[in-house]
C-alpha positions in Angstrom: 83.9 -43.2 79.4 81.9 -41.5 76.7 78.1 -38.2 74.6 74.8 -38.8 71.2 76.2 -39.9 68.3 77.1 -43.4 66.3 80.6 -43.0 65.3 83.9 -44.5 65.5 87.1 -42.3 66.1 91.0 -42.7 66.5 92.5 -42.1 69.8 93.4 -39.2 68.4 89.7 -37.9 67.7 88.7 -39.2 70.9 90.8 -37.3 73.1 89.7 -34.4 71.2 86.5 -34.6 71.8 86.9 -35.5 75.4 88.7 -32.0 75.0 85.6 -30.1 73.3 83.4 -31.5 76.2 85.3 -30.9 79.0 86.1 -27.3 78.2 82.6 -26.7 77.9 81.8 -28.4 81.7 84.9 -25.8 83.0 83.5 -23.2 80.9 79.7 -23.5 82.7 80.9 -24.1 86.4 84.2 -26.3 86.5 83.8 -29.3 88.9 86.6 -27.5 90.4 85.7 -24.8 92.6 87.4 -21.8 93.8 90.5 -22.2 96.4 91.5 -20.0 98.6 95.0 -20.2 97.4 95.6 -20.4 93.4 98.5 -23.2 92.7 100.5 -22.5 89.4 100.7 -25.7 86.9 103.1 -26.4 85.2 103.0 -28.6 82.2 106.1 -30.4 80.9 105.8 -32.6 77.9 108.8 -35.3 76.2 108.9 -34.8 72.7 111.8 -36.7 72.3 112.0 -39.3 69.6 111.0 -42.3 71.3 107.5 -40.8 71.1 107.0 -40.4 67.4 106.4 -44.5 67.6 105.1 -44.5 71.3 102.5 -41.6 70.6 101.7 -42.3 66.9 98.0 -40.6 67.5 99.7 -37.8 69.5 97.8 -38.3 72.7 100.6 -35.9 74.5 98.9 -32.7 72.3 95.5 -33.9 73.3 96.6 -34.3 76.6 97.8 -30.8 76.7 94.6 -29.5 75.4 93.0 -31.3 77.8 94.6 -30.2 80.7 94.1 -26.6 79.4 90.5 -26.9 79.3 90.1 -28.5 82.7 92.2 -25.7 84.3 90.0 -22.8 85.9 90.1 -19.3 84.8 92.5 -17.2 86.4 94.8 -20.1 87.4 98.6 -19.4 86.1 99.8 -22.1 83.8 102.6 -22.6 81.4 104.0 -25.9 79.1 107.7 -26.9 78.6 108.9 -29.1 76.3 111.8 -31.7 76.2 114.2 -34.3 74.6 117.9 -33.5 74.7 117.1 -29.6 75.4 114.3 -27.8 77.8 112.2 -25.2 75.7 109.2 -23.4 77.0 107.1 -22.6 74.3 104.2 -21.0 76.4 105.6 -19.2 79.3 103.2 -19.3 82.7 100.8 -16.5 82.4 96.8 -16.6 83.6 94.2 -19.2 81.9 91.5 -17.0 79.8 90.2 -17.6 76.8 93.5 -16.2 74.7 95.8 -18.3 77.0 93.8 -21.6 75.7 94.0 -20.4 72.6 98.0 -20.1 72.8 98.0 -24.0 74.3 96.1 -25.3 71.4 98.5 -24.0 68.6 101.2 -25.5 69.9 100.5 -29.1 68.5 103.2 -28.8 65.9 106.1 -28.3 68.4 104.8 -31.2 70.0 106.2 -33.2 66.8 109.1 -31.6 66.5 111.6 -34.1 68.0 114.4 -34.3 69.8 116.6 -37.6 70.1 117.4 -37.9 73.6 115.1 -38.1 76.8 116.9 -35.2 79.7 114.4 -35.6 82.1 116.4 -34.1 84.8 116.7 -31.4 83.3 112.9 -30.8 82.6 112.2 -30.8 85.9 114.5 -29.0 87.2 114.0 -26.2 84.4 110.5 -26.0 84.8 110.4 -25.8 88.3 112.9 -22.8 88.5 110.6 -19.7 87.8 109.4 -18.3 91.5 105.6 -18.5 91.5 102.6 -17.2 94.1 102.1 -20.4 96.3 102.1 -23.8 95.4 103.3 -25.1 91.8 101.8 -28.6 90.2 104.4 -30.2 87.7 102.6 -32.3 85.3 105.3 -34.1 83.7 104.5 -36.6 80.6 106.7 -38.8 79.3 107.5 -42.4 77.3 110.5 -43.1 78.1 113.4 -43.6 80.8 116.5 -40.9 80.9 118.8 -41.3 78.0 121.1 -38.2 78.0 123.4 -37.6 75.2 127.0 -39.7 75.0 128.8 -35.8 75.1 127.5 -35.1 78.7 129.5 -38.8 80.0 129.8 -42.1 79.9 126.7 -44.5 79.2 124.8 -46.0 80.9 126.9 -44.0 83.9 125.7 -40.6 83.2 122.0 -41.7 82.6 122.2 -43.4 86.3 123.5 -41.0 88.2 120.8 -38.1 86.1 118.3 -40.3 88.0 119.7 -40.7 90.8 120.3 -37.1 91.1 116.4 -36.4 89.8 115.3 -38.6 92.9 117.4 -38.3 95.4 118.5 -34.2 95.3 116.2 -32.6 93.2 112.7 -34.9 94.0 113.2 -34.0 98.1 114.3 -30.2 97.1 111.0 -29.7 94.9 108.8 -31.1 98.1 110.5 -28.3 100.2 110.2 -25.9 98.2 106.4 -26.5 97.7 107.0 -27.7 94.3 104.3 -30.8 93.8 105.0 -33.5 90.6 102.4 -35.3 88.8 103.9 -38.0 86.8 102.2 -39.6 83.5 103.7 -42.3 81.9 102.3 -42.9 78.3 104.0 -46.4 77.8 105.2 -49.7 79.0 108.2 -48.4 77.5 109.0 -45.2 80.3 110.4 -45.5 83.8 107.4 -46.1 86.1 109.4 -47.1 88.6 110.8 -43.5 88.5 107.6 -41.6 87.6 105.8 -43.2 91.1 109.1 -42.6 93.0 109.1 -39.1 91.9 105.4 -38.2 92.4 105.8 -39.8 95.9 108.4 -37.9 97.0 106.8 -34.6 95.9 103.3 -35.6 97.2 102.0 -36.2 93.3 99.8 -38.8 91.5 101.8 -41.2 89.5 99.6 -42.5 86.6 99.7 -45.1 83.2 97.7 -43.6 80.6 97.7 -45.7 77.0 94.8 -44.4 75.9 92.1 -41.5 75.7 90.2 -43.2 78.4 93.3 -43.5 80.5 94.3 -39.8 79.9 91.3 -38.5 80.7 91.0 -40.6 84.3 94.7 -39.3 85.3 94.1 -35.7 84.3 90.4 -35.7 86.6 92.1 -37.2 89.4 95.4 -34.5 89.0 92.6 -31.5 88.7 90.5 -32.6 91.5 93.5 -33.2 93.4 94.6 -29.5 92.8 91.3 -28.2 92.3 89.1 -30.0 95.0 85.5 -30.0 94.2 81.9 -30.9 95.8 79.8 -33.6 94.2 76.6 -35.1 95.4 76.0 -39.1 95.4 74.3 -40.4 92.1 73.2 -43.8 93.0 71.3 -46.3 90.4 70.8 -43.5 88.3 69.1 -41.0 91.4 70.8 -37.7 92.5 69.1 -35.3 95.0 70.0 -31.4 94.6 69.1 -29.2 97.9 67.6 -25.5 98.0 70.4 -23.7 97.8 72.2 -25.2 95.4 73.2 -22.9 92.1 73.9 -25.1 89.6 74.3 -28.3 88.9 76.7 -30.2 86.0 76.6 -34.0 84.9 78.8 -35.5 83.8 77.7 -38.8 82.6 80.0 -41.8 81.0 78.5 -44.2 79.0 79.1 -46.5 76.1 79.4 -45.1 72.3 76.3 -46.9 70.9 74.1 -46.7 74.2 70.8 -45.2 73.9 70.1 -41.8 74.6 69.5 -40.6 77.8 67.0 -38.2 79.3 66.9 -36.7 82.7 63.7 -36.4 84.8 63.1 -33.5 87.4 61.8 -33.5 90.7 57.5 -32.3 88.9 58.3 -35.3 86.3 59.3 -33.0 83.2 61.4 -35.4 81.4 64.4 -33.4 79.7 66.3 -34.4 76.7 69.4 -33.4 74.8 67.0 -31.8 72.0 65.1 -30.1 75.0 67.4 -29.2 77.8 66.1 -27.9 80.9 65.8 -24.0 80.7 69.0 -22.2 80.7 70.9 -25.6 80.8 72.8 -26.9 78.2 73.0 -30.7 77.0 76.2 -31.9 74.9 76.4 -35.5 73.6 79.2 -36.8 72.4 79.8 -40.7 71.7 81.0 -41.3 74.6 79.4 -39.4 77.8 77.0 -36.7 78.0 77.5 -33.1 79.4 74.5 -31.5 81.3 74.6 -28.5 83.3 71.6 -26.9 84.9 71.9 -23.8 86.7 68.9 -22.5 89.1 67.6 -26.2 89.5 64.6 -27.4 91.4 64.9 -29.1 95.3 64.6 -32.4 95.2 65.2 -36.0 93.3 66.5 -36.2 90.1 66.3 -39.2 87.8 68.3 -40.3 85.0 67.1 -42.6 82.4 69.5 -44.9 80.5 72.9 -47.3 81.3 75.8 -45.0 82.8 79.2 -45.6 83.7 79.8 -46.0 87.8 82.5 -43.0 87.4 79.9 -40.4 86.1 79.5 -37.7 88.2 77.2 -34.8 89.6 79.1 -31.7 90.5 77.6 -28.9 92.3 77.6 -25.2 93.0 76.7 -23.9 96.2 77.8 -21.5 99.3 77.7 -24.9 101.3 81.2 -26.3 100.5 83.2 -29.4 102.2 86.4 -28.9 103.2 88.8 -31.1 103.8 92.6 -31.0 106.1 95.5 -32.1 104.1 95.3 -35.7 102.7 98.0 -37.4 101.2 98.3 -38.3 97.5 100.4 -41.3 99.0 99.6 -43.9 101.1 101.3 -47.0 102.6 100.7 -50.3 103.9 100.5 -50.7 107.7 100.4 -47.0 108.2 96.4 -45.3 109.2 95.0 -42.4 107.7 94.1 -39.6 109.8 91.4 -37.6 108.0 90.1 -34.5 109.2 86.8 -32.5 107.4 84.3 -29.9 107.6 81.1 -28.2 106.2 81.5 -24.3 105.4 78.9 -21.6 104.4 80.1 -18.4 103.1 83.7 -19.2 103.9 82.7 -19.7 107.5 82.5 -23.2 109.7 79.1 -24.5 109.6 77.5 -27.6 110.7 76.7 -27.1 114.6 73.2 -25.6 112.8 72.4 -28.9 111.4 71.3 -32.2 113.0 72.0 -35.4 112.8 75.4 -33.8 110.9 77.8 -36.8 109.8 80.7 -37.2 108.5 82.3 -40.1 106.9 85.2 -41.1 104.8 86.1 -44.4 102.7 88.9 -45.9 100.9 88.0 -47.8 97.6 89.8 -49.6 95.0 89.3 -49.2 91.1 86.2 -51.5 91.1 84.8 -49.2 94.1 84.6 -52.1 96.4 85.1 -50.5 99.9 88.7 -51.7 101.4 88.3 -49.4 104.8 85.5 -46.8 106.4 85.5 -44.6 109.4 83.0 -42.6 110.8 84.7 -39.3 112.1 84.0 -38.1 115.4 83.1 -34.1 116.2 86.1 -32.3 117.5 84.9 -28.5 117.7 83.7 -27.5 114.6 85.6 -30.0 112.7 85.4 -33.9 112.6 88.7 -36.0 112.4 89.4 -39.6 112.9 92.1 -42.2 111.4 90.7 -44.1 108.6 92.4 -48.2 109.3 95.4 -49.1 107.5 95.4 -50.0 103.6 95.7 -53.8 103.2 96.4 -53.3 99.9 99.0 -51.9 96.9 97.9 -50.2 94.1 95.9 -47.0 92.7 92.7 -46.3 95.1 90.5 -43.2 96.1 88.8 -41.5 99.2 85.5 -40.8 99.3 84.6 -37.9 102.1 81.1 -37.8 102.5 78.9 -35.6 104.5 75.3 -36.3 105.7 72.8 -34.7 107.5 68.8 -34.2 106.9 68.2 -33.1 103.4 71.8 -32.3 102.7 74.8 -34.4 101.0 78.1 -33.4 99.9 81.1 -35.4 98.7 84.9 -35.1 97.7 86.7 -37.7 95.9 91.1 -38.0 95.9 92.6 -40.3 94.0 95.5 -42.3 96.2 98.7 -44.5 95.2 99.2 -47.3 97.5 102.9 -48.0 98.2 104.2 -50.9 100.8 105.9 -49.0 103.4 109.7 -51.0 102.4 110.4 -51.8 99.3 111.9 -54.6 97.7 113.7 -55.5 94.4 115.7 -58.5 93.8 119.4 -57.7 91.9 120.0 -61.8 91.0 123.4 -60.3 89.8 124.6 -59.5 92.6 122.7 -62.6 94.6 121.0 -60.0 97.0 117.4 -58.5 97.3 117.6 -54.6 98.5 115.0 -53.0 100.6 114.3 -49.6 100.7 112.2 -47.1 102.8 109.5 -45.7 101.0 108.0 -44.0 104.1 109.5 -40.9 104.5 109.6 -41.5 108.6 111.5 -44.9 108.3 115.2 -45.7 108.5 117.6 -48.1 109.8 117.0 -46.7 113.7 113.5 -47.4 114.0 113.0 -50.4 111.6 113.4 -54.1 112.1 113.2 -56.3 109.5 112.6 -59.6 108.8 113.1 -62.3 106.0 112.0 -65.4 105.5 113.7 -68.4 102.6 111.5 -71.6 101.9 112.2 -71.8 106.0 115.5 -69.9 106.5 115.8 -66.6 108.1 117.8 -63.9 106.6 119.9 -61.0 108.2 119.0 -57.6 106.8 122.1 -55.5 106.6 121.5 -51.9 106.8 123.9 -50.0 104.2 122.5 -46.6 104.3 120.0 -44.6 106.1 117.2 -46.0 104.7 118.5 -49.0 102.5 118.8 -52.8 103.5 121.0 -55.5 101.8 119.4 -59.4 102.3 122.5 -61.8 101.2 120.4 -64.6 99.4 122.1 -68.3 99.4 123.0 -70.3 96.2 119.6 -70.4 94.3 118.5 -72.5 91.1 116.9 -69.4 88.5 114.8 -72.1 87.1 112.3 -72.2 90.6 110.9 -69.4 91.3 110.2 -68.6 95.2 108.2 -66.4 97.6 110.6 -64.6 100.2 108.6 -63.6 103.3 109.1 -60.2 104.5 108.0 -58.0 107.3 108.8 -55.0 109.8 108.2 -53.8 113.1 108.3 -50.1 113.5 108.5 -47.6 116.4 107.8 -44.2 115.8 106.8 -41.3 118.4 106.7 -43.9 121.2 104.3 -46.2 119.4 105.5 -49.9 118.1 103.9 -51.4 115.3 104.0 -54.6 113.4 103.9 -54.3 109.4 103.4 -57.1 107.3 105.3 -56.6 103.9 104.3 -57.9 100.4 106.0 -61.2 99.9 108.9 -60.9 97.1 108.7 -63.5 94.2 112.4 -64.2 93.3 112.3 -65.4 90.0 108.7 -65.3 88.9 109.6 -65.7 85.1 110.2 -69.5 86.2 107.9 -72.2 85.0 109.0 -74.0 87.9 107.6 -72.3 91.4 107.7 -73.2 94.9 104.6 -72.7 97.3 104.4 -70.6 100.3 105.5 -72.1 103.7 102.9 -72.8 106.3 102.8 -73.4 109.8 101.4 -75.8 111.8 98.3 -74.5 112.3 98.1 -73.7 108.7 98.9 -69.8 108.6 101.6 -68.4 106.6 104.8 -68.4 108.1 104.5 -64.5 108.0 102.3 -65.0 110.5 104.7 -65.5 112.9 107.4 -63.2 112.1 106.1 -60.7 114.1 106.0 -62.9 117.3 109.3 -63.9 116.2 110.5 -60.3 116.8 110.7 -60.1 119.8 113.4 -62.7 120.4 115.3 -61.5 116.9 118.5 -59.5 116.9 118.0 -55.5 115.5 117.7 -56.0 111.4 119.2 -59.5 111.7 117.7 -62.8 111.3 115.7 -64.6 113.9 116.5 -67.6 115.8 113.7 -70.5 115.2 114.5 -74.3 116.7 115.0 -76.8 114.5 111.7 -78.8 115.3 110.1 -75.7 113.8 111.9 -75.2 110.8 111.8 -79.5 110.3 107.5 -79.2 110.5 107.6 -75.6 108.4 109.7 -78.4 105.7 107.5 -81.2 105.5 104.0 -78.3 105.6 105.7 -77.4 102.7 106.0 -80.7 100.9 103.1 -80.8 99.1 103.3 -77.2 97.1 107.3 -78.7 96.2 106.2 -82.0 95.5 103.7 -80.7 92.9 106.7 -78.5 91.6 109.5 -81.4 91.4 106.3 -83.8 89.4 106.3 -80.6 86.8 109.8 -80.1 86.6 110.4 -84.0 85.9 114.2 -85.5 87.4 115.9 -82.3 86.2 114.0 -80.2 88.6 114.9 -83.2 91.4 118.8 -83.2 90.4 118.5 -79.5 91.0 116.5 -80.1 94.2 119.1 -82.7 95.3 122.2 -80.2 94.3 120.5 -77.3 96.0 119.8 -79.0 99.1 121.3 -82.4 99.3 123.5 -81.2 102.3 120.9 -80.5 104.3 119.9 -83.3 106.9 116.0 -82.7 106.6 115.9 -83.6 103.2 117.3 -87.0 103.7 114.9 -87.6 106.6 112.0 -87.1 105.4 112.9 -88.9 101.9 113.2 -91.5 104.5 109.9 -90.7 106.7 108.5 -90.7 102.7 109.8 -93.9 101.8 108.5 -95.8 104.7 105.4 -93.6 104.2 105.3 -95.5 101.0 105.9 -99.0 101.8 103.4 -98.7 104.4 100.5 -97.6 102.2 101.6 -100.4 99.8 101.4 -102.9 102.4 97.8 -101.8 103.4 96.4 -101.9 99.6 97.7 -105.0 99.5 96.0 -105.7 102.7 92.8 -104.8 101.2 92.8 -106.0 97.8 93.3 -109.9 99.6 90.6 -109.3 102.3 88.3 -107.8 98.7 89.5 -111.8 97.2 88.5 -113.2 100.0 84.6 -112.0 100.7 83.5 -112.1 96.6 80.6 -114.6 96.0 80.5 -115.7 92.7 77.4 -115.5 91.2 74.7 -118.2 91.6 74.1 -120.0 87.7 
C-alpha cells in the first residue's frame, strides 16, 4: 500500500503518513458515507509493559491517530487505556477538528506503562457509559490477560478473567448492542481470544505487525461501521455516471513506482502538479490521494502500476444499501444477502432496466470462492450466497449493475468452521466446541475418525464435546477426521469439518485414510450417519476398516522408511495387538516373495535369449 516521493521511513513514519493522507480523504468526502444511525467508537488501547518491546515504533499511537482521522465528523468517539488499571484519557465526545486534535496529543500516555495486561476489565470499563445506538469497541492489544498476583492465584485468576471476558461479558456486550473489534499487534497476544471475542460480539478480529497491516484492519473496521459506495476500477479504468458529486482515489502502489497521471473522459491528462480543477492530488511514497469533485460522465483512465486494493469512492444521491451481513461466517452454513439501490433516501431501481444485483465472496488474493446472482423480491433483491469452503479472513463484494450505472460495497469477513477443535495431549482428549451460535448438543451429531477408528463424542456441556483419544506415540503426527450433521428449523444438513492434526510438530506424520474408491474417508461419514448412534461413534464392518488399513499403507510405509526401526518398534508397540497388522505383514511378505520369484523369472528368460555378438 503506498503516494510521490523516494524515501525510506520507519514503521513509525509510515503509519504516520498513512495518517496525514487519510485524514485528508475523510476530510474531502470520507469513503464513508452518512448512516442513518451514528454508532459511537470506542477505542481501547494496552499500554501495558509487554508493549514497550512488542510496539518499539509505537504503532498503537499511529494506530490511534489513524483511526481518528478515518472517523467521520460528527461521529462520537472516545479512547481508554489499559495495563493493570482502566484510564480514559479522552472521554467520548463528537469527532471535529478539536476532538482530533485532543487524540493526537495523547501519544505520551500511550508510553506510559503499566506492568500487567487486565483485559477484562478494559472491556468491560469501556463499554459501561450508555450511548445513542450502537457502540464499536476497538480493542488493541499484544498480549494475553495477566492480572496482578493480589487479585488471586496464578495462572487461576488469569483463566477464569477469560473465561469470564468470553463467556459473561462477550454474550452480554452482543445484547446490549455493544460490537468488539479486536487487533492483535503480535504473535505474542491471545488471538485465540481476540477472534473468539469479536465473533461473539459480531466484530472483525485482525493481525496487524505492521503499518500495512494496521492500515488494512482499520479500512475494513470503518467500512464495516461506516459502509460506503465504490465503483469497479478494473486494469486501471473506472467509469463515473452523471450524477455523481465527487469522486476520491485512493490508489496503492509501490514506494519507488513511477508517477502516476489520471486521464479524463476529453483526454486531459491530469497530474499531481496539475490536478483536475478543484481536485486535490496528494502523493505520498506509498499511494496516491485524488479527489475530484463535480467530475465529467464517463471513463476514466489511470496511467501507472497500482495495487489491486486501490479504490474509487464515490459521492452521489444514488446509494446501495445493504440488509445486515455478518462480520462472521462459518463453514457449511449459506449466506443469505439481501440489497438495494436508493435515491434520496427512497427505494429506487424499478426505474432502471436491466437492474442487477450480485454479490461475491473472495479470499485475500481476490480469487472468487462463491457468487450469487440475487433475485427481485419487491423492491429489494435477496438470495443465499453457497456455503464457504474455506477458513480464514475473506470479503463480500455487493455489486450493482444496470445500463450506465455501477455501484459497489465491500465487508471484510472471518471464516470460522462451524465446531471447533483443539487437542489437550495432557489430558489424552481433543475438545470440540460450537462456534455457531445456533449449535449445541440437541441438534448436532458428530463424528470422528482415527487412522480407521471411530470415536464417540461425549457431550459435557451445552455446546462442548469431549473425543477420548487411545494410547498415541507424540513422535507421529496424525490427521483426525471430523464432521457433523445438523438439524436446525426442520432442515438437516451435513457439514464437513476441518481435519485436526494431532501432533503436527512431529517429523514423523501419517497420511490421510482413503477409501476404496480413492475419496477421503470423510467422505463417507456423512453416509455413515445415518446408521451412527446420537454423538457417538459409528459402526463400520471389519472388511471396511481392513481395506481403509491396507489404502493407507503406502502414506505409513513412507513414514515408517523415515522414521527408520525406531518408528517400526513404535508402530509394533502401538499396534502390535491388532490382528490386521499381522495379516497384512503376512499378505506383505508373500507379496514379497512373489515379486522375487518373478525377477528372478525374468532375469533367466533375459540369460537365456542374449546373442553374443558375431566377431
Amino acid at each position: 500500500m503506498a503516494w510521490c516521493g523516494k524515501c525510506r521511513r520507519g514503521r513509525g513514519g509510515i503509519a504516520r503518513l498513512l495518517l496525514l493522507g487519510l485524514l485528508s480523504l475523510v476530510a474531502a468526502t470520507g469513503l464513508a458515507q452518512p448512516v442513518e444511525e451514528r454508532p459511537e467508537v470506542r477505542v481501547i488501547i494496552d499500554v501495558s509493559g509487554s508493549m514497550r518491546a512488542n510496539d518499539p515504533n509505537q504503532l498503537a499511537a499511529s494506530a490511534l491517530e489513524l483511526l481518528a482521522s478515518l472517523l467521520p465528523a460528527g461521529t462520537t468517539a472516545g479512547v481508554w487505556t489499559f495495563g493493570e488499571r482502566v484510564d480514559n484519557p479522552l472521554p467520548p465526545g463528537e469527532v471535529d477538528a478539536a476532538w482530533r486534535e485532543q487524540a493526537a496529543a495523547l501519544r505520551p500516555r500511550l508510553v506510559e506503562y503499566q506492568q500487567y495486561t487486565d483485559i477484562e476489565g478494559a472491556v468491560q470499563v469501556a463499554s459501561e457509559a450508555p450511548a445513542n445506538g450502537w457502540r464499536h469497541l476497538v480493542l488493541l492489544t499484544d498480549g494475553m490477560i495477566d492480572l496482578p498476583p493480589d487479585r488471586g492465584a496464578k495462572p487461576a485468576v488469569d483463566e477464569a478473567s477469560r473465561r469470564a471476558l468470553l463467556e459473561e461479558l462477550g454474550p452480554r456486550l452482543a445484547d446490549q448492542g455493544v460490537v468488539v473489534h479486536a487487533i492483535a499487534f503480535s504473535d505474542d497476544a491471545d488471538l485465540a481470544l481476540v477472534e473468539r471475542l469479536a465473533q461473539s460480539t459480531g466484530g472483525l478480529p485482525a493481525l496487524a505487525e505492521t503499518p500495512e497491516g494496521l492500515l488494512g484492519a482499520f479500512l475494513d473496521i470503518v467500512e464495516r461501521i461506516f459502509p460506503a459506495d465504490q465503483v469497479p476500477l478494473e486494469a486501471g479504468r473506472f467509469v463515473i455516471e452523471p450524477g455523481v458529486e465527487a469522486f476520491t482515489a485512493l490508489l496503492f502502489h509501490e514506494p519507488d513506482g513511477e508517477p502516476l497521471a489520471l486521464e479524463a473522459p476529453d483526454g486531459t491528462v491530469y497530474r499531481a502538479d496539475d490536478p483536475p480543477p478543484g481536485g486535490q492530488w496528494q502523493v505520498e511514497p506509498r499511494f496516491d490521494l485524488i479527489r475530484v469533485p463535480d467530475p465529467a460522465a464517463g471513463e476514466w483512465r489511470l496511467e501507472g502500476e497500482i495495487a489491486s486494493d486501490s479504490r474509487i469512492g464515490v459521492t452521489s444521491s444514488l446509494t446501495l444499501r445493504t440488509g445486515d451481513l455478518p462480520a462472521t461466517l462459518y463453514l457449511g452454513f449459506p449466506v443469505p444477502v439481501e440489497a438495494w439501490l436508493e435515491r434520496a433516501g427512497e427505494p429506487y431501481g424499478a426505474e432502471l432496466e436491466s437492474l442487477a444485483l450480485h454479490v461475491e465472496l473472495r479470499d485475500p488474493e481476490n480469487e472468487v470462492l462463491a457468487a450469487l446472482r440475487l433475485q427481485p423480491r419487491g423492491e429489494r433483491f435477496v438470495g443465499e450466497l453457497p456455503a464457504p469452503a474455506l477458513v480464514g479472513g475473506a470479503r463480500l463484494l455487493i455489486r450493482a449493475e444496470a445500463d450506465g450505472l455501477t455501484r459497489q460495497r465491500w465487508q471484510a469477513v472471518n471464516v470460522l468452521p462451524a465446531i471447533a477443535a483443539r487437542h489437550e495431549p495432557a489430558a489424552s482428549r481433543v475438545v470440540l466446541e460450537a462456534e455457531h451460535p445456533d449449535l449445541d448438543h440437541d441438534n448436532t451429531e458428530l463424528a470422528a475418525e482415527l487412522a480407521g477408528e471411530r470415536l464417540a463424542a461425549e457431550a459435557v456441556g451445552e455446546r462442548r464435546w469431549h473425543i477420548e483419544l487411545p494410547p498415541l506415540d507424540d513422535s507421529i503426527s496424525q490427521p483426525l477426521l471430523l464432521a457433523a450433521r445438523v438439524t436446525l428449523d426442520g432442515d438437516t444438513r451435513d457439514i464437513r469439518l476441518p481435519r485436526l492434526l494431532l501432533f503436527p510438530e512431529a517429523q514423523t506424520g501419517l497420511g490421510l485414510a482413503r477409501d476404496a474408491e480413492g475419496r477421503p474417508l470423510a467422505e463417507r461419514f456423512h453416509e455413515d450417519l445415518d446408521t451412527g448412534r446420537r454423538g457417538g461413534a459409528m459402526p463400520d464392518s471389519a472388511a471396511d476398516r481392513f481395506v481403509a488399513f491396507v489404502n493407507d499403507l503406502p502414506a505409513q510405509a513412507r513414514a515408517l522408511w523415515q522414521a527408520g526401526w525406531p518408528g517400526v518398534q513404535r508402530l509394533a508397540e502401538a499396534h502390535g495387538r491388532d490382528p490386521r497388522l499381522w495379516a497384512v505383514g503376512l499378505a506383505l511378505l508373500l507379496l514379497i516373495v512373489i515379486l522375487l520369484a518373478v525377477r528372478r523369472s525374468r532375469r533367466t528368460r533375459r540369460v537365456v535369449h542374449r546373442e553374443e555378438p558375431h566377431v
